[in-house]
N, C-alpha and C positions, 0 to 999 in steps of 0.2 A: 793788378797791372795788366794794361795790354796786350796780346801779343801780335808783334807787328815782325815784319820782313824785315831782313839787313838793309835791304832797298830804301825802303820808307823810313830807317833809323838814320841811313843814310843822309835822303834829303832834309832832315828834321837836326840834324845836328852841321850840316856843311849845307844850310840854303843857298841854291842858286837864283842869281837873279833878285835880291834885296834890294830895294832900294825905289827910285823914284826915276823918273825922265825926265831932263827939261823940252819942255812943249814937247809933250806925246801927244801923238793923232789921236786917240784914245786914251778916255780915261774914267772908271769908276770907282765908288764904294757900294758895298753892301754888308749886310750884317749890320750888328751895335754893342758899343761897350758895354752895355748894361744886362745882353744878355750875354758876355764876353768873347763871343765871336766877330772880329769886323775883320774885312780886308779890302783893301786899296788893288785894282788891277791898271796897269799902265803899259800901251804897245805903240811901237812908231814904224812905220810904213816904211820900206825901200821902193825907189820910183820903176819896181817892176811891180808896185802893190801887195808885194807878198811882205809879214811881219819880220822884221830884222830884228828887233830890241822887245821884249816883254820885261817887266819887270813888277814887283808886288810889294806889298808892306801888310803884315796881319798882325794882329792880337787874338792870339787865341791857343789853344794845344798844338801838339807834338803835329796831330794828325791836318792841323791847320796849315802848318808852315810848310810839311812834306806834300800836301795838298799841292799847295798854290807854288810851289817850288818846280814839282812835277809837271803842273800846267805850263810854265812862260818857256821848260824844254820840249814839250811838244807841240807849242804854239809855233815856234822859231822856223821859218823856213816856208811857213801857209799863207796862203790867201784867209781875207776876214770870212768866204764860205767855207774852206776846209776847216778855219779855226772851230765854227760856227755848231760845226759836223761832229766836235770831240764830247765825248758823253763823260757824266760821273763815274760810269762804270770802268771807262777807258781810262782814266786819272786813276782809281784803286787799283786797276791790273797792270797800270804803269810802275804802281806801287810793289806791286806782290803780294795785292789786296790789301782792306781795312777793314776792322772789327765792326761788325750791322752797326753798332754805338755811336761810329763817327763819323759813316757814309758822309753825316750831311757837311762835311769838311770840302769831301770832293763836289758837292752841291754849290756849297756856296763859291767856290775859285771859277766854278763855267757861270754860274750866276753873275762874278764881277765883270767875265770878261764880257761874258754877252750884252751886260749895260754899258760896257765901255766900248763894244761895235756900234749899241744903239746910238752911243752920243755920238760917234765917229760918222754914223752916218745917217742922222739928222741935224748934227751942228749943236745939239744940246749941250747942256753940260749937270744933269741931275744924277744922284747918286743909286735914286731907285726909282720904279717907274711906280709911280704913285698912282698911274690910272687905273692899274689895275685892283681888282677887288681882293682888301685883305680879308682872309679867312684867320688866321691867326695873329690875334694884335699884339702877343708875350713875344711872338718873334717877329713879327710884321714878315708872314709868311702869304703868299698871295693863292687866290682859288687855282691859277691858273700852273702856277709853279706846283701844287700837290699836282692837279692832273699830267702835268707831266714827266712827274716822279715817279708815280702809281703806273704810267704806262710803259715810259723807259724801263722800268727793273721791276714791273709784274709784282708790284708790291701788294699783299689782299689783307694787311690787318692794318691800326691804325698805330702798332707800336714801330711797325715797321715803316710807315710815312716819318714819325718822331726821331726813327736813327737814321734819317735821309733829309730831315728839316729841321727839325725842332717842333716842325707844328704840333700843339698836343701838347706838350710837356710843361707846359707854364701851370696857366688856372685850368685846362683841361675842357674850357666853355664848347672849343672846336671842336672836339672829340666827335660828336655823333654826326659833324656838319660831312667833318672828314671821312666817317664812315660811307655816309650818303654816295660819297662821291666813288668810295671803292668800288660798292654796290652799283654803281652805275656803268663804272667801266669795267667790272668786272661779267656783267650783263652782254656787253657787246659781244 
């Protein structure tokens, strides 16, 4: 078993902010069934532009729902750049932290919300940004999402990119692609 905060039991057993919006200014998906991580982010704007309404829908662990629960309350009150501003890190210390194991929980809730600024503020409506270069196809984890895991939380092996993504952890093909790139920004 994990050991988690009262905090994080908290948001995981009393989620706030479930559900859906009708006509949200924003809205994404990220993650997939199959690898049984997905969640839905959805936020509606008040006409001083700052987020009034966040709300989520996931399928996934304990650390999923306290995740994305923890997110649409510190979302509440921002502009789409302070929202923009909020790190993975900041979601687990919202928490009372998360086990290295399930980081990529707090990954994937700034992941949905960030595709559902993007859609908000190109008029899109896609769930993931497909232009980017996937590096890992087991979790349709993209080159550019590691680098900016590895840089945010100073990440140097690639077990530790796999408990902040998944990448890695499927057929393991990424593994040394993934390395490459620690190596690189671990160089700077």
């Amino acid at each position: 078993m994990w050991n988690y905060s009262d905090k994080m039991m908290d948001h995981f057993r009393n989620p706030r902010n479930v559900g859906t919006i009708e006509n949200p200014d924003g809205s994404a998906t990220v993650g997939s069934l199959a690898c049984g991580d997905a969640l839905k982010f959805q936020f509606k704007l008040g006409e001083d532009g700052r987020i009034i309404e966040a709300k989520f829908q996931t399928f996934g662990c304990a650390s999923a729902i306290a995740s994305s629960s923890a997110l649409t309350e510190m979302v509440l009150g921002k502009t789409l750049e302070e929202a923009k501003k909020i790190t993975n890190q900041e979601i687990a210390d919202y928490l009372g932290g998360l086990p290295p194991q399930k980081m990529h929980c707090s990954v994937m809730g700034r992941e949905a919300m960030e595709a559902a600024i993007k859609n908000y503020e190109t008029g899109e409506n896609s769930d993931k940004n497909l232009e980017e270069s996937v590096l890992c196809s087991c979790y349709n984890v993209s080159e550019n999402e590691i680098r900016r895991v590895v840089t945010e939380n100073q990440l140097t092996t690639v077990e530790e990119v796999m408990n902040f993504t998944k990448a890695g952890g499927g057929c393991g093909r990424c593994k040394d692609n993934i390395q490459k790139i620690i190596d690189e920004i671990i160089k700077r």
